[in-house]
PLY file of the C-alpha trace (Angstrom):
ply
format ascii 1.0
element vertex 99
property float x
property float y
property float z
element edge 98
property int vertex1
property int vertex2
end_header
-3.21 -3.66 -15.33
0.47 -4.31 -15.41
2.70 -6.74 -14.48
1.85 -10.76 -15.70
0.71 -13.07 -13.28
3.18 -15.02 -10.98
2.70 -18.21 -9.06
-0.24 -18.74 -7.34
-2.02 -15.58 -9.42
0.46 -13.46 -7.84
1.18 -10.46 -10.01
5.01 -10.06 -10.13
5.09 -6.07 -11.24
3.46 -3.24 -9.80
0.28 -2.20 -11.92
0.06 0.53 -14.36
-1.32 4.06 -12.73
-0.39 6.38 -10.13
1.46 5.47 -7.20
2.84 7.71 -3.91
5.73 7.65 -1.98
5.21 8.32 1.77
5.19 7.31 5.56
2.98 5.46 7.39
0.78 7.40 10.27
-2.27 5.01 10.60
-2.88 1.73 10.37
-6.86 0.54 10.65
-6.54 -3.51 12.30
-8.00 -5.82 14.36
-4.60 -7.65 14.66
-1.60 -8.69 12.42
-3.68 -10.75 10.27
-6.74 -8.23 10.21
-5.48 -5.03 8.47
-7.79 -3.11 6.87
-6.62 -0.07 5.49
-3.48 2.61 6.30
-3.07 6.87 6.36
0.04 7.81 4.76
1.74 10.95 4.75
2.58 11.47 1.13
6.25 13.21 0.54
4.16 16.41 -0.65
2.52 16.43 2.65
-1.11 15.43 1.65
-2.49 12.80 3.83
-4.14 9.90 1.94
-6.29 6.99 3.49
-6.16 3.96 1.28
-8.16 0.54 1.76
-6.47 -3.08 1.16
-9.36 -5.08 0.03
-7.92 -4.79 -3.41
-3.61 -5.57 -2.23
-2.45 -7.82 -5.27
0.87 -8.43 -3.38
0.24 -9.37 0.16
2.24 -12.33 0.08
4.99 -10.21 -0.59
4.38 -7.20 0.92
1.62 -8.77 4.08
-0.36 -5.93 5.16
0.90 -6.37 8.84
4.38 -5.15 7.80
2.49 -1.87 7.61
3.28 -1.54 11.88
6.45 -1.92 11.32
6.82 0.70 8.43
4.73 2.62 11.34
6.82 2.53 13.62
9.89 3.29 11.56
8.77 6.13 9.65
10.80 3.99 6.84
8.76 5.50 3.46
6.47 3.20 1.50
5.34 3.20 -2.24
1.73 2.88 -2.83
0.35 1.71 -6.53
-3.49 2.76 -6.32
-6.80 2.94 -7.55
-9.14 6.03 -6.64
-12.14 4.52 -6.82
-14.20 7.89 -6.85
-15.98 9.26 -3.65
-12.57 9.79 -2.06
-11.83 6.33 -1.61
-8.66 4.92 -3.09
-7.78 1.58 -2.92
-3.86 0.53 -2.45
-3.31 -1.91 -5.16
0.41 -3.21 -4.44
3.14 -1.79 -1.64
6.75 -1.54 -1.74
9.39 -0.20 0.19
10.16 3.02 -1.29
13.50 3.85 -2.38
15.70 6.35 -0.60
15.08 10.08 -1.14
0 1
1 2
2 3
3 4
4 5
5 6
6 7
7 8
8 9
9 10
10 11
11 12
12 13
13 14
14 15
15 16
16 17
17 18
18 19
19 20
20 21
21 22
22 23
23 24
24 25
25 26
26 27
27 28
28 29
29 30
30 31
31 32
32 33
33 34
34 35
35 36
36 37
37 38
38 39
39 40
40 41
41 42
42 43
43 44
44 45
45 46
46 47
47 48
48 49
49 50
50 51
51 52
52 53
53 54
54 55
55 56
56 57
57 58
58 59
59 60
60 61
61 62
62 63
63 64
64 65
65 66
66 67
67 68
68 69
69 70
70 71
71 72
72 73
73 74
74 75
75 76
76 77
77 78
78 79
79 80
80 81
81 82
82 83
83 84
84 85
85 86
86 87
87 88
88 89
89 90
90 91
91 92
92 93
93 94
94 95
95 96
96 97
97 98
């Protein structure tokens, strides 16, 4: 993993490992404070689902901003873990940096 810890065992770097720039089309909630998971349309036109249950930086980046990026289309960066199976599990979020 990358990054060293912040406060409060926030992690003040993105992690090591692949990430994906792209815009979000989905976002799986029950409410603000409820998000589950997002489907992003990756620059390269894949579409990738990606679970939060693993988000080191949702203080900084709260998984409810995700609605907003939604309804936007203002691109995200996605650090992640596939997990095998097809799941992959966003690790930290960012706004991504122009085109």
């Amino acid at each position: 993993g990358g990054g060293a810890p912040g406060p409060a065992g926030t992690v003040a770097a993105p992690p090591d490992g692949p990430s994906v720039d792209g815009v979000v089309i989905r976002v799986d909630s029950a409410g603000l404070a409820k998000v589950s998971g997002f489907t992003l349309r990756a620059d390269d036109g894949r579409t990738l689902q990606f679970a939060l249950a693993s988000l080191r930086n949702g203080t900084a980046f709260p998984p409810g901003h995700l609605g907003e990026h939604q309804a936007t289309s203002q691109r995200i960066r996605v650090w992640y873990a596939d997990t095998g199976g097809g799941q992959l599990d966003a690790l930290w979020l960012e706004d991504a940096p122009p085109s």
